[in-house]
C-alpha positions as CSV (number, residue, x, y, z in Angstrom):
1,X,-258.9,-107.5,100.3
2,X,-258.4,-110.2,103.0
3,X,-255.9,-110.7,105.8
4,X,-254.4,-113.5,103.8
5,X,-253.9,-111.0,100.8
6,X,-252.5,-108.3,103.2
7,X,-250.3,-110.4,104.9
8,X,-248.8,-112.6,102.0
9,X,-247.8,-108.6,100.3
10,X,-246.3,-107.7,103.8
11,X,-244.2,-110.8,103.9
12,X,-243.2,-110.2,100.1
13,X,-242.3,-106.8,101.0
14,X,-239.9,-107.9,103.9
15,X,-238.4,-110.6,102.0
16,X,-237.5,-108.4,99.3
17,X,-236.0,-106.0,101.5
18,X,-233.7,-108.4,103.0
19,X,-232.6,-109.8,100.0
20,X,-231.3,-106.4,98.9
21,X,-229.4,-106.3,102.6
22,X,-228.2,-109.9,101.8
23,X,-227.0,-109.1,98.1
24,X,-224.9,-106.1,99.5
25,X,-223.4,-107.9,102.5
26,X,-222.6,-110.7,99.3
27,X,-220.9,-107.4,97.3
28,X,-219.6,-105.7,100.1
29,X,-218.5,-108.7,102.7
30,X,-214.6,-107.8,104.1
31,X,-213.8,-112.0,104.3
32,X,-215.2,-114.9,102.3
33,X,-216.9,-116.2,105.2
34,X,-219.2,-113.3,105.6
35,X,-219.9,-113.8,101.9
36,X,-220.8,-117.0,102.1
37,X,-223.4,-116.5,104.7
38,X,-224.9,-114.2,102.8
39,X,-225.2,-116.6,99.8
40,X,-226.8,-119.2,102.3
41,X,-229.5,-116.2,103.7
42,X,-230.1,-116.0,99.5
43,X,-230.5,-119.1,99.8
44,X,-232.8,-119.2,102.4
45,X,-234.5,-116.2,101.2
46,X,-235.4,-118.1,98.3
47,X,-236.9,-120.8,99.7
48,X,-239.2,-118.7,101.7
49,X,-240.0,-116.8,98.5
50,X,-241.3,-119.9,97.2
51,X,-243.1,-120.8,100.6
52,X,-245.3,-117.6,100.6
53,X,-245.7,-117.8,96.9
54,X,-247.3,-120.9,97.4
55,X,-249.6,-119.7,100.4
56,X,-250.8,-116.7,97.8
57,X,-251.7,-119.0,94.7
58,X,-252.9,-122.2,97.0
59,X,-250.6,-124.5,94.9
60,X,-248.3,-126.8,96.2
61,X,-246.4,-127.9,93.1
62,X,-243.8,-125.3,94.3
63,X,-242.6,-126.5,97.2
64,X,-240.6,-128.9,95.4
65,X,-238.4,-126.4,94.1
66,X,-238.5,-124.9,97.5
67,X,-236.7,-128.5,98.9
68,X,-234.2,-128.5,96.1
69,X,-233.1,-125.1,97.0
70,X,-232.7,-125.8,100.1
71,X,-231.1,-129.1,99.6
72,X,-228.6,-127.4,97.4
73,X,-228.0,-124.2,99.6
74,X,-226.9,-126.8,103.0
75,X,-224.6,-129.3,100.4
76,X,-222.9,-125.7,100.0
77,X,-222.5,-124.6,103.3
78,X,-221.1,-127.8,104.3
79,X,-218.9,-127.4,101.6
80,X,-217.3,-124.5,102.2
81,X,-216.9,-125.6,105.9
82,X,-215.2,-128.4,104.6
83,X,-213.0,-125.4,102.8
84,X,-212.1,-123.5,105.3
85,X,-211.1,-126.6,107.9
86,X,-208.8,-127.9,105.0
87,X,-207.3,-124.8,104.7
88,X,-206.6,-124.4,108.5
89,X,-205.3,-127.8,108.1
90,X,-202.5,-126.8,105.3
């Protein structure tokens, strides 16, 4: 087993933990806004799911769906900013 091997199951291991932390800051959030960050982490989460997933198998066809997802993820942070200043604005 190498470093690489050792490493990439570490950083799996990690990730997965703090998505379970993320998903029950989503459930559990008092306001919307903690919510939403917690979406965005997913978000992020995801994209760096991909990232070591792509180390592991030495492809890059992945990271593709690594930029959409983050490309999506920031077009919905923006939005709900957007939200919440219209909504101070009313």
């Amino acid at each position: 087993m190498s470093f690489l091997d050792v490493t990439v199951s570490i950083g799996f291991a990690m990730l997965s933990l703090s998505l379970v932390l993320a998903f029950i800051r989503l459930v559990r959030g008092p306001s919307l806004s903690d919510r939403v960050v917690a979406l965005d982490f997913i978000g992020a989460l995801a994209v760096s799911f991909i990232a070591l997933y792509t180390v592991s198998s030495r492809n890059a066809v992945y990271l593709d769906a690594a930029v959409v997802i983050a490309l999506i993820a920031f077009l919905g942070t923006v939005a709900f900013a957007r939200y919440v200043e219209w909504q101070k604005e009313v």
